[in-house]
N, C-alpha and C positions, 0 to 999 in steps of 0.2 A: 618657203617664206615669201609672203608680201612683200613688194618695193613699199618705201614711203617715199614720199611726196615733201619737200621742201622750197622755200623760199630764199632767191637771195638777190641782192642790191648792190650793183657795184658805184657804188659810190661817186660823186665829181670830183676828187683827189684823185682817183684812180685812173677817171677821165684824159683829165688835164696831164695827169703825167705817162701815157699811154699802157697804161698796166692791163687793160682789159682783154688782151690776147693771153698775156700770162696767166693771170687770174681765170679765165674758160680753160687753159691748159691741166693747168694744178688740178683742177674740179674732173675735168673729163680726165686727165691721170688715172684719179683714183676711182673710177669704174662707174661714175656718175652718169646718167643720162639727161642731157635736156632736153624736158618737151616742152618747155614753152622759157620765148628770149624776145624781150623790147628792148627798143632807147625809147626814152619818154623823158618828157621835163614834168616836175613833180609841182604840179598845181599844191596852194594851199590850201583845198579843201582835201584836196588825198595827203598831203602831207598833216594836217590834222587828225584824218581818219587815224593814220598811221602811227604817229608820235603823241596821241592821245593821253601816253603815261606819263608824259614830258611837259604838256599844255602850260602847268601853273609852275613850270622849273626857271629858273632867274636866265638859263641858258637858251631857252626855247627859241628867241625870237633871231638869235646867231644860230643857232641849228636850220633856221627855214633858211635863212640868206643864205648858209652854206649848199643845203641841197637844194638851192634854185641856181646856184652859180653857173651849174652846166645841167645836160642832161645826165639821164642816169639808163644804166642797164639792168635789166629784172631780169633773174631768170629762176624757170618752175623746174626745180630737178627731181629725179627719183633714183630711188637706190635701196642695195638693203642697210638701214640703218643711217639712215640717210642725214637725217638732221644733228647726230651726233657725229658722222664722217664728216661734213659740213663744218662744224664748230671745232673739231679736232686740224682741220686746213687754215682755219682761220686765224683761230686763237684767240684768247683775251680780248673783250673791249676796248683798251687799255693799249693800245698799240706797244706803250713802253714796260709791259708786263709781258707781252710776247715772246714766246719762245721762238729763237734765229731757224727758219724753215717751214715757220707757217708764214701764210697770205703778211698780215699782221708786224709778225716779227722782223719781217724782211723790208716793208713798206712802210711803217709807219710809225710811229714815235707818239702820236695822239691821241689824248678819247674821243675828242670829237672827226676830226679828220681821220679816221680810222679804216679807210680803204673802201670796205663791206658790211652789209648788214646781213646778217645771218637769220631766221629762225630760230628758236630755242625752244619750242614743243611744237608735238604734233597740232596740239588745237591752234598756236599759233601761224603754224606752215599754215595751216587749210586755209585760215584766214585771212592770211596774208595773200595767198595764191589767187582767193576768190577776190579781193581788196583792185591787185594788178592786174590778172588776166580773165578775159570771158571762156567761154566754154570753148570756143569754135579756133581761140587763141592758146590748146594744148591741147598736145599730139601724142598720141601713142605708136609705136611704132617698135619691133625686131631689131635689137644690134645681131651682131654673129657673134658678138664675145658674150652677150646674155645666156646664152645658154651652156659656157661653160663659165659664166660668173653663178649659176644659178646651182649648177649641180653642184658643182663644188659646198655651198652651203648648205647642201640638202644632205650633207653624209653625216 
């Protein structure tokens, strides 16, 4: 099996309230690799790019102030199954739909302040990946548990 490739955002709620050592824990827990991690402040031309399905929403203009408040952290991760492992950590948009032991459930109560932004397809992950990081800003590299996370799914 193929890794894929995922996107994710940890958000300025998450920031501010020092969540982003837990949030990389949970992620690498579950067998996650990152190969590529920023802080970056989220210009409104890349946050346009990015919230492009949001543009003519009555909320848009409280979503940019929110993610300009602090920086944020990207990260490009890979795995098998990756953008569905991703979303099943997360949980619901919906902070207060969340199930107690995702990312989500445990953090957040919001839709908008919602901790993370996950991916939810592959064409989105690429996108998004190519959107945040350049080529020479993801890494491929050998863990030691790769190779028995790998057989393992190869039986």
């Amino acid at each position: 099996m193929t890794p894929e490739r995922t996107c994710v955002i940890i958000k300025p709620d998450a920031i501010h309230r020092n969540l982003l050592g837990e949030i990389i824990r949970r992620l690498e827990n579950k067998g996650l690799k990152i190969v590529g991690m920023k802080m970056m402040e989220m210009k409104t031309a890349l946050l346009e790019a990015h919230y492009a399905h949001h543009k003519d929403k009555p909320f848009f203009e409280s979503l940019k102030h929110y993610m300009q408040s602090s920086p944020v952290v990207v990260l490009a991760l890979s795995g098998f199954n990756a953008i569905e492992a991703v979303r099943l950590i997360v949980g619901p948009t919906q902070g207060y739909k969340a199930d107690a032991g995702s990312i989500r459930g445990d953090f957040s109560i919001s839709g908008q302040a919602n901790i993370v932004h996950a991916s939810d397809s592959q064409e989105g992950a690429e996108a998004e990946i190519r959107r945040f990081f350049s080529q020479d800003e993801l890494f491929s590299y050998e863990r030691i548990n790769d190779t028995v996370i790998n057989s393992a799914d190869e039986r």
